[in-house]
N, C-alpha and C positions, 0 to 999 in steps of 0.2 A: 874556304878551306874547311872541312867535316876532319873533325881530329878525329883515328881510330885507332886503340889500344891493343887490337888482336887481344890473341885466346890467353895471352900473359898476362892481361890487367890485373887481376888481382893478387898475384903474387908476395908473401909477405917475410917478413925477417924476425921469426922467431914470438914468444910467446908479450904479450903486450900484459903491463904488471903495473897494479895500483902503485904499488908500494917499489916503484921505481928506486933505489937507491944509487950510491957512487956505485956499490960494487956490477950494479947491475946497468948500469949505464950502458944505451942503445944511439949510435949515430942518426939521425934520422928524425921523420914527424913517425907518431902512429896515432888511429884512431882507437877509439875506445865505444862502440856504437851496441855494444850488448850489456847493457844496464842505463845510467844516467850518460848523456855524449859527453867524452873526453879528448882532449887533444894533449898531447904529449911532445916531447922535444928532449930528445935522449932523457934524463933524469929531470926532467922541467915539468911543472903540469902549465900548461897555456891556459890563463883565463879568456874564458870564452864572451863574446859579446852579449850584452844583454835582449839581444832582437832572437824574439825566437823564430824569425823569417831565417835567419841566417843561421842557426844552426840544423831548421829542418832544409834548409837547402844543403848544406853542408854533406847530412845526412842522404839526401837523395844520392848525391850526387856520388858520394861514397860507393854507393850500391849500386848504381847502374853504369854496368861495363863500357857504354860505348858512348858518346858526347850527343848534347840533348838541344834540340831547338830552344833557341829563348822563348821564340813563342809560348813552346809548352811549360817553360818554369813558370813565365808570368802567369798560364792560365791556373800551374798548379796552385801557387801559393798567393794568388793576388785572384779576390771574389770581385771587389772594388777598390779599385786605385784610380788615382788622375794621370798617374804617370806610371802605367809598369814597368815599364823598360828603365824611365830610370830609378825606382825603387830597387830592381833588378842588379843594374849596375852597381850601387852602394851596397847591397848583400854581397856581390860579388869581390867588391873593395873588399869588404870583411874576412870572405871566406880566404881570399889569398893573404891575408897577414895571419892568417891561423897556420895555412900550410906551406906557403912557397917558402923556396932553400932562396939563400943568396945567389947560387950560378945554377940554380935549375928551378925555374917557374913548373910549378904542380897543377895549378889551373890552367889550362888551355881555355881558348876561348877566339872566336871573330866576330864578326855582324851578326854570326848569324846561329851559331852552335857554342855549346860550355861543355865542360868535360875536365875530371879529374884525370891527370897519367896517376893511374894507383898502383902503377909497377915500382915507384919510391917513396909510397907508404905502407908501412904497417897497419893492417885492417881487421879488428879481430874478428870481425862478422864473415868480411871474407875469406879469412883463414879456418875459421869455422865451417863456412859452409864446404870449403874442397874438399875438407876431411871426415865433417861428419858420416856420410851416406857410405863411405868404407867401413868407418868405426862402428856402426851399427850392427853391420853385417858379420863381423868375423874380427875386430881388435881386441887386445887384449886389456884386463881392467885397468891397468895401470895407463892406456891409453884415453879411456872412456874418463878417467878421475879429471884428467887433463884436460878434456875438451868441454864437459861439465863444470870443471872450476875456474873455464873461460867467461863462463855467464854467470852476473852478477844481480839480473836483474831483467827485465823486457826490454825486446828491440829500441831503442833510445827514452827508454824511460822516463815518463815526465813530461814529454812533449808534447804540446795540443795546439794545435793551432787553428784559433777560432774563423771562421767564416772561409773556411780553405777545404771546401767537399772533397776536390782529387788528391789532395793528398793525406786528409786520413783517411780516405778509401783506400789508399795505398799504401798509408802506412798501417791499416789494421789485419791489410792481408798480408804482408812481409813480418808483421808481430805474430798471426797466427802460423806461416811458416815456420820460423823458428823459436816458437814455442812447442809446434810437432816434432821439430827434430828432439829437442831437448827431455820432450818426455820418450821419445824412442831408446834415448840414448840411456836415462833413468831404468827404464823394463830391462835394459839390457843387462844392465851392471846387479839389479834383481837377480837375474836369472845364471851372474855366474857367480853369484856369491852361494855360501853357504845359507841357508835355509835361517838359522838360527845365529850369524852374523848382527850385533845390534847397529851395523851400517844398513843395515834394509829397511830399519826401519825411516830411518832420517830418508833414506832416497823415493820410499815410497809417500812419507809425507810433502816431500817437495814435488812429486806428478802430480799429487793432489793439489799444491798451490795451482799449479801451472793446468789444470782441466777440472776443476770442482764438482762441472757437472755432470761429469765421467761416474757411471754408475759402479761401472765396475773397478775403479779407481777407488771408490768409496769403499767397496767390499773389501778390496784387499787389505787398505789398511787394517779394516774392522777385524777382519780375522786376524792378521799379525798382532794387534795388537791382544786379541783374548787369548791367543797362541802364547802369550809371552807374562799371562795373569795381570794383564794392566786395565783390569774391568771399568775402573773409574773415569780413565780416559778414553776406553771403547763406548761405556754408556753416554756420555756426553757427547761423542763423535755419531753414535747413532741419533742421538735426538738431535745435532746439530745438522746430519747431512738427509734426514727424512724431512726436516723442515725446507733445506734448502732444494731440495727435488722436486719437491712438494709444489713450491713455489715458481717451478717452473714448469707445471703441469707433465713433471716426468715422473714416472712408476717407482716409487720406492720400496717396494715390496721383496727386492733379489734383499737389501740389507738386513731384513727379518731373517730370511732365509740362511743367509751368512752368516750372524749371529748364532742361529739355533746350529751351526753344522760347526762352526769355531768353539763353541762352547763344550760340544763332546770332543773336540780333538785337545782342547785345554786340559779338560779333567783326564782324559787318557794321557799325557803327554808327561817325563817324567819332570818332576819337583826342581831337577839343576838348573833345567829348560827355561823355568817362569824366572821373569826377572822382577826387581822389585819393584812395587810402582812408585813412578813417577809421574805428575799429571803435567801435559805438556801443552802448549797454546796451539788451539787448533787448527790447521792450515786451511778451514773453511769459513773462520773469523771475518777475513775480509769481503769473500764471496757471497754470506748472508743478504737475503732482501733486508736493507735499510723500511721501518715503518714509523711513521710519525704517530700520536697519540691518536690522531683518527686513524688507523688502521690501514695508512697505505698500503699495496701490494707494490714490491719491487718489479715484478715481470709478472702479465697477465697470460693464461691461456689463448692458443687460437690466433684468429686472423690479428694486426693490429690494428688499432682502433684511435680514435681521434675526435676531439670534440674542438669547434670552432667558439670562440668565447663571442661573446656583443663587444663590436668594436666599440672605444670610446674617443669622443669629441672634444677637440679643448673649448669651443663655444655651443650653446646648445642649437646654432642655428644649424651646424653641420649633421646632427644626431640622427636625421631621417636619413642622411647620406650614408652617416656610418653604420647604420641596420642596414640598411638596400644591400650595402657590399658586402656585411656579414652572410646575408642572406643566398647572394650570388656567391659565395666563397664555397657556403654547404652544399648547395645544389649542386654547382660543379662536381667536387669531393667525389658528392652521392651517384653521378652521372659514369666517374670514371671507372666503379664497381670494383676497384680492387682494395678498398677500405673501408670498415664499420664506420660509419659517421653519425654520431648523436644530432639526430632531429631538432631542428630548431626552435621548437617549443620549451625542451627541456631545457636546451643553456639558456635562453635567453630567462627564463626562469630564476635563473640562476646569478643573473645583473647584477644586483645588488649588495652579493656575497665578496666579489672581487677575488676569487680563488687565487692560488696560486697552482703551477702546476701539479704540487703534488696533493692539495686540495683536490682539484678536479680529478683527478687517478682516483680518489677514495671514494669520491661520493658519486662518480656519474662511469665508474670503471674502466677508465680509458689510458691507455699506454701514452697518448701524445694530446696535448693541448694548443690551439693556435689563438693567440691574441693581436691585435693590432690598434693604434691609432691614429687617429684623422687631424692634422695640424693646420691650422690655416695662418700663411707667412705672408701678407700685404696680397701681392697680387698669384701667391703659387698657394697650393695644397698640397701636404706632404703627409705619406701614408709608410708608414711603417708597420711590418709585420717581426711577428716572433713564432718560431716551431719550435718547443719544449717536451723536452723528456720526464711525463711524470714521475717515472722512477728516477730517476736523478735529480730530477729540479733543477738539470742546466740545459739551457740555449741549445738548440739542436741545427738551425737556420735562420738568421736573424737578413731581414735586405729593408732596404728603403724606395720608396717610388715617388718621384715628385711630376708636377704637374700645373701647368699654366690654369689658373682660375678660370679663364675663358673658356678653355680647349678642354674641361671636366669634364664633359660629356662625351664630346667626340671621340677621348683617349679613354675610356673609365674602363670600357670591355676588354681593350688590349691589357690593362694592368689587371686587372680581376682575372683574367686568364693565365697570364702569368705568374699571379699569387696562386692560382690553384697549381697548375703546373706543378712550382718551386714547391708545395707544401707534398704531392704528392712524389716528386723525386728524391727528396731528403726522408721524408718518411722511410722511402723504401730501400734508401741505401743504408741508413740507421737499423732497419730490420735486416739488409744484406751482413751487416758486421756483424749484429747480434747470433745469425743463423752461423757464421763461417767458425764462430770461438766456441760452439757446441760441438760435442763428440757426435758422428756422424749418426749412429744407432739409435741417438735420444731425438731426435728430431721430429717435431709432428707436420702435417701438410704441409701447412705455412712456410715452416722454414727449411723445409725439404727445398721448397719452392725458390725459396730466398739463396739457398746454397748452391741450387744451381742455375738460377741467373748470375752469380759473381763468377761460378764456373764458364757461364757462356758467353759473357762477354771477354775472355781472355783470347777467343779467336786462334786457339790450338788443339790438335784433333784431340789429345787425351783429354784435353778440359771439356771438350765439349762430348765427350763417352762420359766424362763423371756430371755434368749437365744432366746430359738425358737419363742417366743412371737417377741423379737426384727427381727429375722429376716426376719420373717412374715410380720413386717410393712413393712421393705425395701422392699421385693419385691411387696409390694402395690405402693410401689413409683416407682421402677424400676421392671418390670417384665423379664426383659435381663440380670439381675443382679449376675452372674453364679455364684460368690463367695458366696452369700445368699446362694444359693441353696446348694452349697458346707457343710457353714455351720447348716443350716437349715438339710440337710441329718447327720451331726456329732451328734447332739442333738438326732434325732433317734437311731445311732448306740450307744450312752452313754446312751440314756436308756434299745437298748437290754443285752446290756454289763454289764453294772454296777448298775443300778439304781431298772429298773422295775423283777419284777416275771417273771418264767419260763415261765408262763401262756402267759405272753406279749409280749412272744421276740418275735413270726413271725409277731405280729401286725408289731412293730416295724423296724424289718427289710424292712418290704415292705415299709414301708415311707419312709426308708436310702436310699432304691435300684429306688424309685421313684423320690426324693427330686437332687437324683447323676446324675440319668436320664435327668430331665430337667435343671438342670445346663448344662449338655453338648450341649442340644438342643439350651441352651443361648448363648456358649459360645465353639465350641468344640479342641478350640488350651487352654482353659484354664488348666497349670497343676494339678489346685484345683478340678476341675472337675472330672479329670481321676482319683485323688487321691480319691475323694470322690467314685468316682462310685468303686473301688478296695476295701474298707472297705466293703463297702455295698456288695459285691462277697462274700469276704470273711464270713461276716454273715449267706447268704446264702450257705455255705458250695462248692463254687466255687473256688477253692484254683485256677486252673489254670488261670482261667478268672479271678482273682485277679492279679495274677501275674503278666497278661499282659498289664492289664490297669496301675498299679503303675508303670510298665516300660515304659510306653507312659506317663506318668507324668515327668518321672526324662529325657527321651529323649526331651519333649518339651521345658524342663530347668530344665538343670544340677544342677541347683543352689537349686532348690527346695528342703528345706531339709526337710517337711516332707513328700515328695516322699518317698526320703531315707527312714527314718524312719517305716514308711507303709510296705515298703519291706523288711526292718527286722523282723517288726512283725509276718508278715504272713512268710518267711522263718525259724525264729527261732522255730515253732510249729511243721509245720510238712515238712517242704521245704531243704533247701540246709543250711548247719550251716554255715558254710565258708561264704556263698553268705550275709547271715543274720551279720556275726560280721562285715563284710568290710563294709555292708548297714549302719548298727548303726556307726561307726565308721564315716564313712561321714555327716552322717546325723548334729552328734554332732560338726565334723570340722565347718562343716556351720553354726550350730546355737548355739553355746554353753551356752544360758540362756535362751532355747526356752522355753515357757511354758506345754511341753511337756517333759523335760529332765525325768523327773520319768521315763516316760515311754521305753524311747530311751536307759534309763541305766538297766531297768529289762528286755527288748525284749534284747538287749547285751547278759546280764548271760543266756538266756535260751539259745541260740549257744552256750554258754562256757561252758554251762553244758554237752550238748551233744557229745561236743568235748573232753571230760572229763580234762578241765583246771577248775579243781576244786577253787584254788583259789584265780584266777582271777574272777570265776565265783560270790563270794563270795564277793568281794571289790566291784562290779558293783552292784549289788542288795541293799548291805549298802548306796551307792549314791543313786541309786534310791528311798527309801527310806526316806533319807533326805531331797529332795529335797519339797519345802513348800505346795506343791498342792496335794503329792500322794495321792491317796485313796487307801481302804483297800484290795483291791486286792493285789495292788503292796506293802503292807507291808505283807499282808498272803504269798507273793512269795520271800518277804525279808525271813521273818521267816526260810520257807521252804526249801529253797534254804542253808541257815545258817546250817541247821539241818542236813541237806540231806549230806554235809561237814565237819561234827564234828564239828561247835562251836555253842553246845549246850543250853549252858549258854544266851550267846548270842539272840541264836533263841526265847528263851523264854524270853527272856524281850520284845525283838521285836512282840513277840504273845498278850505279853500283850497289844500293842496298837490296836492290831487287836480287843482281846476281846471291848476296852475300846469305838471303831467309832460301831462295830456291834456283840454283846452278843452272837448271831446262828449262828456267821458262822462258817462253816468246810469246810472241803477238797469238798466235793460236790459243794460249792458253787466256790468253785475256781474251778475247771476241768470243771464248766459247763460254765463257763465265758471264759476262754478258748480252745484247739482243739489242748491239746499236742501230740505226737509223741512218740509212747509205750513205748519210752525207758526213756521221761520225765514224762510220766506216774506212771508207776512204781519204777522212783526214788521217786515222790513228795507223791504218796501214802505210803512208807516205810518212809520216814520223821511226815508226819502226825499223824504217830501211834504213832512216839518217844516223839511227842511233845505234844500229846492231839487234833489234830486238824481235827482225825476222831472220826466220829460219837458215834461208839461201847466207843473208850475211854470216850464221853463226858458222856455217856448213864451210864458207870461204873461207876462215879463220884457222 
């Protein structure tokens, strides 16, 4: 059973209130997900569990409209578990004594799918969001006071949840949503008040909580505030927000300016005008770079950077073991080209000092630190790693790798890989958040770059225009920038692929096959490069000259897993099967929460299909599937795939999501998207017929 909510889920009952009293007593649960999470029960506050699994499930589940594979909660919220499912389960016990009624259960749920009916609860996120994007445009203030005194604080405030990557990737992008609406909604209520209102200024201090590093956010308050003779708190707000721009390698130069042009509109302006000062706390307080007595910097300029510490050993016999794999950790790093990596001269130098991370940030300049060490337990060896945030001084990626004493050798490359890998995928999604809570203007290459990878991999055609838009900037900033190019050619291949009309695809490819081009010229040891320039072959119906570049991507580094990947693709269609399952199979050892997994897990089943391991082919497509980003190719190849195996039933529910993202599609539109192999050919069209998903049958209907 897939429970589905239709276009009512989120419907609520009325304004959701701290200070719930009798008078104000509400039948019902409601949520409270815009500040700290709150669960309510008419005038009741319900204390919530102390797992904070369970109230970011709670949380998800809130906010996404339609019922979710267990799969994908276990992969959201569960890094390592022994048991997901049934960790899964017990959150689930939780969440329903929070919200189910006595005669109407609020969670839904089967084997195989979870899902909130949020048609009978109160949700203020979701009530928020229906109404904002009207309110913006044309409400009036007394509407705007209302939907601003909804929020109390950030999207579930307070919640972290350590070793769980997809879900603060996803909760940092659902925080930065609606933190944009809120300062939308802030400029608005600016702009119909009176000029000289002392509510502009409170509302223009609160945009400024909410985007600090907003330059022109900074300006404005500067000048209202010299506009109003409150010099003592504009001069402190100027040295407070030159410091903190400063510090993130953005232009503070417009707040001079601002200053010097608020200061002749102050002394022109008449005497009733200025009000008296009051010096006020400044909503950049919290925002400042944190620096220790050595002189940390909170956020460095430019690419980000990383320095691998000397593993340490709990016996000294292990110690040659634990340099070898430091050794091989940097080289890696340095091989994958998209991170400054300190030379291992310099840390290892550095032994004896025993940094901590924000030690290493100050004295060897590095945004991230990696440490690890070597245990040895009777007959196993266990190797733990830590990715640390200098400016922070917390935990960024923390995993464990254990390994038979015997089998050290034999296994040592596969975890060394994998430790690069994980260091370089959390790195970059660490720098994805960081780039996405910046204002879009102040951004330099890097996070140009960063902002529109998180754009690209959402897999919808306006994210992927704001993608290419982002990476278009970066290379106005850096024209050597071969990763831009990389991703800047990805955004042409997703629209000959998936996005745009037949009519469009040679446009399109000639941008991939040019965009991959000059990436290499930028850059030609980069493996994103090669990897880039292999898609773009491939489009062009170059299967060989594909092949050979994504194998100069995975020779330049191993590590690269979506080399791997690439090379599954293009071999699972019409290439070598065998070569295609080992390819996917790597790809996924090294990045097991890539944003790419959909895809890693349906190029899989197309080798299993042709090797005729039907029912493995069959478990790998349901993951892919699942996973929270596919689009509807990779569910038309779920279906098909289902079909194509007997489980019929099955397939057609799975069809139903296909109808439900795009009404026209059929079997045409899938074969033309990709360049199967006669024999996958001819399975997927004898599937189509079973299921509805050629033409003739829609046409009969």
């Amino acid at each position: 059973m897939i429970v589905e909510f239709g276009e009512e889920t989120h419907q609520t009952r009325g304004a959701c209130s701290r200070e719930a009293g009798p008078q104000h007593e509400r039948a019902g649960v409601r949520l409270r997900l815009l500040g700290p999470l709150e669960v309510w029960r008419g005038n009741r506050r319900v204390p919530l569990p102390r797992s904070r699994k369970v109230q970011a499930l709670l949380g998800y589940l809130a906010l996404t409209p339609r019922a979710v594979p267990r799969a994908r909660l276990c992969d959201l919220l569960w890094d390592v578990a022994n048991d997901p499912r049934g960790e899964l389960r017990w959150c689930l016990t939780k969440v329903r004594s929070l919200i189910d009624e006595p005669q109407k259960p609020l969670l839904n749920s089967d084997r195989d799918w979870v899902g909130i009916d949020a048609s009978g609860i109160d949700i203020d996120a979701a009530r928020y969001t229906r109404l904002i994007e009207r309110a913006v445009q044309g409400s009036s203030l007394a509407d705007l006071r209302h939907l601003v005194g909804m929020v109390e604080g950030g999207l579930l405030e307070g919640l972290r949840i350590d070793r769980s990557p997809l879900f603060e990737t996803w909760l940092a992008g659902q925080r930065h949503r609606f933190a944009d609406w809120h300062v939308k909604a802030l400029l608005r209520m600016v702009a119909l008040l009176p000029g000289d209102d002392n509510e502009v200024l409170d509302l223009l201090r609160k945009r400024l909580a909410l985007a600090p590093h907003d330059a022109q956010a900074n300006v404005d308050l500067l000048s209202a505030l010299h506009v109003r003779g409150l010099k003592a708190e504009a001069d402190d707000h100027l040295a407070l927000a030159t410091r903190l721009l400063e510090s993130e390698g953005l232009d503070a130069s417009s707040l001079q300016r601002a200053r010097a042009r608020a200061q002749t509109i102050a002394i022109a302006s008449p005497p009733e005008f200025r009000k008296p000062e009051v010096l006020a706390i400044s909503p950049l307080a919290d925002a400042l770079p944190r620096q220790d007595p050595s002189g940390l910097p909170a956020a460095l300029q430019g690419r980000a950077s990383v320095a691998v510490m000397p593993f340490s050993a709990s016996i000294p016999a292990d110690s040659g073991f634990a340099d070898g794999l430091t050794h091989d950790i940097i080289t890696g790093l340095a091989k994958l080209r998209s991170l400054t990596v300190i030379a291992r001269g310099t840390t290892f130098a550095l032994r004896d000092r025993a940094l901590d991370p924000r030690e290493a940030g100050a004295i060897l300049g590095v945004r991230y630190m990696v440490s690890g060490a070597v245990h040895r337990e009777r007959e196993h060896l266990r190797i733990g790693i830590e990715l640390s945030s200098c400016a922070a001084g917390h935990i960024v990626w923390a995993h464990e790798f254990t390994c038979s004493i015997q089998k050290t050798l034999e296994i040592l490359g596969s975890i060394t890989f994998r430790i690069i890998a994980g260091v370089d995928t959390e790195t970059h999604a660490a720098e994805r958040n960081r780039a996405i809570l910046k204002p879009p203007d102040s951004l330099d290459a890097w996070e140009a770059y960063h902002r529109g990878v998180w754009h690209m991999y959402r897999f919808r055609e306006a994210d992927n225009e704001a993608a290419r838009s982002h990476f278009q900037h970066a290379l106005l900033r850096d024209p050597t920038f071969s990763r831009a190019y990389a991703g800047l050619s990805f955004t042409h291949f997703q629209n000959a692929f998936l996005i745009k009309s037949a009519n469009d695809r040679a446009r399109e490819t000639d941008g991939a096959f040019e965009a991959a081009g000059r990436g290499l010229m930028a850059d030609p040891l980069d493996p994103a490069a090669h990897w880039a320039m292999g898609r773009a072959l491939w489009l062009r119906g170059e299967d060989k000259g594909s092949i050979r570049s994504l194998e100069e991507a995975v020779r330049l580094s191993p590590n690269f897993a979506m080399g791997h990947y690439a090379l599954s693709f293009v071999h699972s269609q019409t290439g070598d099967a065998d070569k295609e399952v080992s390819a996917a199979e790597v790809s996924q050892q090294l990045s097991p929460y890539d944003p790419l997994l959909f895809a890693v897990c349906t190029t899989r089943a197309f080798g299993l299909l042709r090797l005729n391991r039907y029912e493995e082919a069959a478990d790998w497509v349901r993951k892919g599937a699942q996973q929270p980003n596919a689009h509807v190719h990779i569910h038309a190849a779920s279906a098909l795939t289902l079909a194509a195996v007997g489980h019929m039933d099955e397939a057609r529910r799975v069809l139903h999501t296909v109808r439900l993202e795009r009404s026209d599609y059929d079997i045409r539109h899938f074969l033309s998207a990709f360049r199967m192999h006669d024999k996958l050919q001819d399975i997927y069209r004898q599937a189509a017929c079973l299921i509805g998903l050629d033409r003739a049958a829609q046409l009969r209907r």
